[in-house]
N, C-alpha and C positions, 0 to 999 in steps of 0.2 A: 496535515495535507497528505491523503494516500495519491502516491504518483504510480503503484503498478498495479495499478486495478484491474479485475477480471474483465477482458472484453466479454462482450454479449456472444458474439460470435464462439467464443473459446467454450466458453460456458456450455453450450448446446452443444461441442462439439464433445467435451468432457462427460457428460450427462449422458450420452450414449454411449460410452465405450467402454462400461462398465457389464465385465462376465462372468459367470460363474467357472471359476476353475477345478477343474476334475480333482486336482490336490490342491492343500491350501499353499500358503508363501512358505512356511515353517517348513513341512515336510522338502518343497524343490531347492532349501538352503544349502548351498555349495560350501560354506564355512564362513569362521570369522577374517581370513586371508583372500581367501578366494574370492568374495564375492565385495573386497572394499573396491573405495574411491577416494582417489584423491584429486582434487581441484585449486585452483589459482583463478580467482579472476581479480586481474588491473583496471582502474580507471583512473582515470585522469578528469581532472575536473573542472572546469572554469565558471564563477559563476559571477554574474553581478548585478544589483539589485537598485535604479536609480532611482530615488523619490525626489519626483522634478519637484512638486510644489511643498516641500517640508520649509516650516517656520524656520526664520533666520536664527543661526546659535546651534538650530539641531541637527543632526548627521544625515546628509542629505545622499550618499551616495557606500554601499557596499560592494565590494568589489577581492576576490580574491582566487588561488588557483593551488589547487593540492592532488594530491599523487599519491590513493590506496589500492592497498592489496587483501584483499580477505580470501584467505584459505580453510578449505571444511573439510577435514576427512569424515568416510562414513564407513566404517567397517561393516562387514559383512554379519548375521547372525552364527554362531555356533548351532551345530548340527543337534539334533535331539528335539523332545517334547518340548521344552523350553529353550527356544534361541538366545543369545546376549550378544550383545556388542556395545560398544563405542563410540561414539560422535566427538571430533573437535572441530574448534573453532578460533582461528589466529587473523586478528586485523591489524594491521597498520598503516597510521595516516601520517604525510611528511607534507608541508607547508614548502609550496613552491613560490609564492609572491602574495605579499600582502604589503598591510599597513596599517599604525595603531588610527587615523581615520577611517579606513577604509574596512576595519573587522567586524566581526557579527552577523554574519552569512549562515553560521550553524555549519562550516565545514571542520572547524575547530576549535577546544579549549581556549577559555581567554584566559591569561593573566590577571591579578590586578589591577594594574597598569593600565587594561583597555587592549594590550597586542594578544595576537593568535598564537598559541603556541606552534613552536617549529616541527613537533612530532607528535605524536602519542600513539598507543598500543592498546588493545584490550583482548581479551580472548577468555574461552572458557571450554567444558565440557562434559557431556550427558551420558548417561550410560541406558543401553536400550535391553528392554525384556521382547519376545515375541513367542506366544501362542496360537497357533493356526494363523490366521488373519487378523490380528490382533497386536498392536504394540503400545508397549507403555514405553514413554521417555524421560526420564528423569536429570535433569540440571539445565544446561545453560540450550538455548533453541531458541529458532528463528521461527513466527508464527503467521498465519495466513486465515486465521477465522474474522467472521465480519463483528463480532465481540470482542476480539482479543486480535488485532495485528500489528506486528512489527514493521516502523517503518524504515523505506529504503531511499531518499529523496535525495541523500547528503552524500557526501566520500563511503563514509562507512555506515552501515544499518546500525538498528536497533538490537536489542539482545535484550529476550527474556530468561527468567530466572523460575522453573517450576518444574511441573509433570503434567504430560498430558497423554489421554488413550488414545487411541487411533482406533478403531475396530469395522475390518469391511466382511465379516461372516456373513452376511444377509447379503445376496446377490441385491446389486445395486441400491445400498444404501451401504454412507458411510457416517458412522458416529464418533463423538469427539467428547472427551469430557477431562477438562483440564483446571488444575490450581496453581494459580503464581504466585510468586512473592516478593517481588523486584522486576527494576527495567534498566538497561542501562543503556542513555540516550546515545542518539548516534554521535555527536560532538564529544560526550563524555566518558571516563574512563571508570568513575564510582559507579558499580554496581547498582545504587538505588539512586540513580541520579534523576527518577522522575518521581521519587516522592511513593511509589505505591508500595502498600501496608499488604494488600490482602485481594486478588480476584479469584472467582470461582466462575468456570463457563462450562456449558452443556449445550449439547444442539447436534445435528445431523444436517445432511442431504440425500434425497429421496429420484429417484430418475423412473418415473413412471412409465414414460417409453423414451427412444431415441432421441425424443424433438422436447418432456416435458419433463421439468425436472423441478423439487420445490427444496427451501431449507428453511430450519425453523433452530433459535439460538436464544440461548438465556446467558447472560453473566452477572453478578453481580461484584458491584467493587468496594470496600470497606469504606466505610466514610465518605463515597461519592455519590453512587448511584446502582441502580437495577436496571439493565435493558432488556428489552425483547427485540430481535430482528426477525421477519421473514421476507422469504423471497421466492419468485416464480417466473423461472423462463422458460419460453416457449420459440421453440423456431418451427418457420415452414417455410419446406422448402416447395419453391415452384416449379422451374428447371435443373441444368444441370451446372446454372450458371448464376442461376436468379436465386433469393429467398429473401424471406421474413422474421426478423428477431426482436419478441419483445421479453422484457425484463422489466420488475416491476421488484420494489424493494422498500421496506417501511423499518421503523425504527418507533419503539414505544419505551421513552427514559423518562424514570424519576428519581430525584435523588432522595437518600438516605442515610443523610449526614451534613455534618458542618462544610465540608472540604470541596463539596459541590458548589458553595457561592464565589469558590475564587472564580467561576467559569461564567459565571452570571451575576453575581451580586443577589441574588433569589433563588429559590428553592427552584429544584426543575422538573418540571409535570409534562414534556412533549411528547410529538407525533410528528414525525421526519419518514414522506416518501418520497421516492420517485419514480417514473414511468418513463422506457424509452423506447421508440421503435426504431429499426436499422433496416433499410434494404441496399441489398448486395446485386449487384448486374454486373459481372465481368471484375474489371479492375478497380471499381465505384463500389462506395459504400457511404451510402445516405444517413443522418440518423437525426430524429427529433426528440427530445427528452421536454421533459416537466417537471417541477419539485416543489414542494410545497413544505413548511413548517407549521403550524400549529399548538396553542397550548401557552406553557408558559415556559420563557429562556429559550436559548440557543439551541443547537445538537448540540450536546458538548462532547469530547471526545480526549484522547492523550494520554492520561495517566492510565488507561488501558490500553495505549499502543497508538502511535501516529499515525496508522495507517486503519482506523477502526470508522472507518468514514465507506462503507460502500453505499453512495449514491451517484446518481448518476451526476451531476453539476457540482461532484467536488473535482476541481479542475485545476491545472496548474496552481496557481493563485489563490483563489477564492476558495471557501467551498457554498456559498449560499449559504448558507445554516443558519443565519440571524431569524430571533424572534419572530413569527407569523410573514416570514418572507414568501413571497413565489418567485422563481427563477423559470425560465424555459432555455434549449440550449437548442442550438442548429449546428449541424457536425456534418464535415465530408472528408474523405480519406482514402484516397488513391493507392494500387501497386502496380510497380512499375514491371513487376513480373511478366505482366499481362504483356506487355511494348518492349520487352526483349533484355531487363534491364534487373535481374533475380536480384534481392537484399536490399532494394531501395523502394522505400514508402513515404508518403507525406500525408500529414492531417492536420485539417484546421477547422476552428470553432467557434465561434460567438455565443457565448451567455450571458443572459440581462437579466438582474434581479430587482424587483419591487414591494412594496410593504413593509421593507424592515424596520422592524422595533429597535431603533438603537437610541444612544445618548442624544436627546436636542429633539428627536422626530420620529414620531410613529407612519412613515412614509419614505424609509433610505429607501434608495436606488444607488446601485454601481451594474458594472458590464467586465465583462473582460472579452479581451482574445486573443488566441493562442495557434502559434504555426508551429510544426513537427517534422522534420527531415532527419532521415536514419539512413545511414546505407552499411550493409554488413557484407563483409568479402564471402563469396560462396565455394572457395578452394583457394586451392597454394597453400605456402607454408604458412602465412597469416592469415589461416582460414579462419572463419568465426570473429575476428575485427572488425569491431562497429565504430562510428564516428555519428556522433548525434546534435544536429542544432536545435536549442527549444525556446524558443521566443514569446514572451506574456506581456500582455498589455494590459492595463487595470486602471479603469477609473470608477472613481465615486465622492461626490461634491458633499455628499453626507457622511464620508468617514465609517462608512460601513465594514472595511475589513481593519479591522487593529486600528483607527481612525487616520488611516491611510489615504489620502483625496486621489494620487497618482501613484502608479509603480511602472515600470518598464523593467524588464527582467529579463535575462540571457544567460544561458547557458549550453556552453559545449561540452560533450561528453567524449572521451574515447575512452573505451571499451575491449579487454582482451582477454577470452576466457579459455585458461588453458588445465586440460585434463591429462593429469599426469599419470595415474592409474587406473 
């Protein structure tokens, strides 16, 4: 389930703000001192997860509350032809109220037993090369390609284990070509807690002008699968107040090994798009999407990153992604900016999904919907403090997510992200 998805909006605004700089990155390096960072972000987390109609005997309710810190330095490059640096990465999750009913939230380690563990710790780090505009990274990183991304849903993220290039020479295109070799889950502290052996990804984005922008990605994962992504967004704007954003995103997987049927039970041959338009007027933002699957199995996704799902109708809950389903989704999203009120936003959504090929019937149907309130202080000394409520509603009589009939799901967030260098 990818929860920080690229907005449409963000995207077009990215897609243009790419220039050609008179010197590259390398050459304007102030050092490996000079030019670090250091960060602290706290969250606080509460989350709980009710399955009203689960069979008598089974666990009908998760519920839990934890308290991480994940810290990243980023050092700066060393001066010369060739820059280096440094990257670390330190998390720590502490168990603020649980229970051996009540665990399996995915905010922590279980025991045997069935209880959440009361702490854990993970950390790691990469060492970086950088040539002109260009960086290779090598060891532990957090990842953001629509092949290959780590997710962020739980207390503490995900963590990959590999090398990846970076390279923006070519005024407004940026390419990427990375090898992994492990994941290690946000709950867990084994490094190959998600099982993967082997991914290889390549791909780019291309900004053809301010408003069009397209990407195009290959991975392949050992014993799972081969994807293709592309994608193209386009905004237009009408006033100074008003515009247009569509985004349009498809997904071509087959698998390529045994390890693919734990995701389907069958080999997997799909075509996973979707299509959404967004218009903006003021403090309003409208949006209609579509999605469709096709082919044979699911999208499947995971063992190349929890968050490798960029479609539009992967949504709190759900993601649609069953067998020959179609989903549509209606979305609106208010700032409070506009009415005198900076750092508070609210979004809410209906998606209803049809046709899905699951166990019993080639015709599930489920819906969800989902409310969003955020407000972040915009000064004082607790400036950048967010406090976030996210509310999901989920039904389906056909057991179409994990064979789940009902879910209600809450959680609050708070949020403290402090830069110390």
């Amino acid at each position: 389930m990818r929860v920080m998805k690229w907005s449409m909006i963000a995207l077009a605004v990215a897609a243009g703000t790419s220039q050609l700089a008179v010197a590259s990155s390398q050459d304007e390096s102030k050092g490996f001192i000079e030019d670090s960072q250091l960060n602290v972000k706290t969250r606080m987390l509460y989350f709980s997860r009710d399955f009203r109609n689960n069979p008598a005997g089974t666990q009908s309710r998760r519920e839990e509350t934890g308290l991480g810190f994940l810290g990243t330095y980023e050092s700066g490059f060393t001066q010369g032809t060739v820059g280096v640096g440094v990257d670390a990465i330190g998390m720590l999750g502490l168990k603020l109220d649980s229970g051996k009913g009540r665990s399996g939230t995915g905010l922590f380690p279980t025991d045997s037993d069935g209880r959440s563990q009361d702490d854990y710790s993970k950390g790691g780090a990469a060492v970086k090369f950088r040539v002109s505009d260009t960086v290779l990274k090598v060891g532990d990183q957090f990842t953001a390609l629509p092949v290959f991304a780590t997710d962020d849903s739980r207390l503490l993220p995900e963590m990959a284990q590999g090398t990846l290039i970076t390279s923006n020479e070519i005024k407004d295109l940026t390419l990427h070509a990375g090898h992994f070799t492990s994941l290690t889950a946000q709950e867990e502290t084994n490094r190959d807690s998600l099982h993967l052996k082997e991914a290889n990804v390549v791909g780019g984005t291309y900004a053809f002008t301010e408003n069009l922008s397209t990407s195009l990605y290959y991975s392949k994962v050992e014993d799972y699968w081969r994807k293709y992504y592309a994608n193209v967004n386009w905004a237009l704007p009408i006033s100074d107040k008003q515009g247009l954003v569509f985004d349009f995103n498809i997904y071509d997987t087959k698998s390529e090994g045994h390890l693919a049927r734990a995701f389907d039970g069958d080999k997997l041959d799909n075509r996973a798009f979707s299509l959404s338009g967004a218009y903006n007027i003021g403090a309003h933002t409208f949006t209609l999407a579509y999605q469709k699957v096709t082919g044979d199995g699911d999208y499947a996704y995971g063992v190349d990153g929890g968050g490798t799902i960029f479609l539009a109708n992967s949504v709190a809950r759900s993601d649609f992604n069953a067998e020959d389903e179609k989903s549509w989704q209606a979305r609106y999203d208010l700032n409070f900016a506009e009415y005198g009120i900076p750092g508070l936003t609210f979004m809410t959504r209906y998606v209803r999904g049809t046709d899905a090929n699951v166990a019993g019937t080639s015709n599930g149907k489920e819906w969800e919907r989902d409310i969003d309130i955020k407000y972040v202080l915009q000064e004082g000394p607790a400036k950048d403090l967010s406090f976030r409520v996210r509310q999901a509603t989920y039904r389906s009589a056909d057991g179409v997510y994990y064979g789940s009939p009902s879910i209600d799901e809450l959680r609050l967030i708070v949020e403290y992200p402090l830069s110390i260098l």
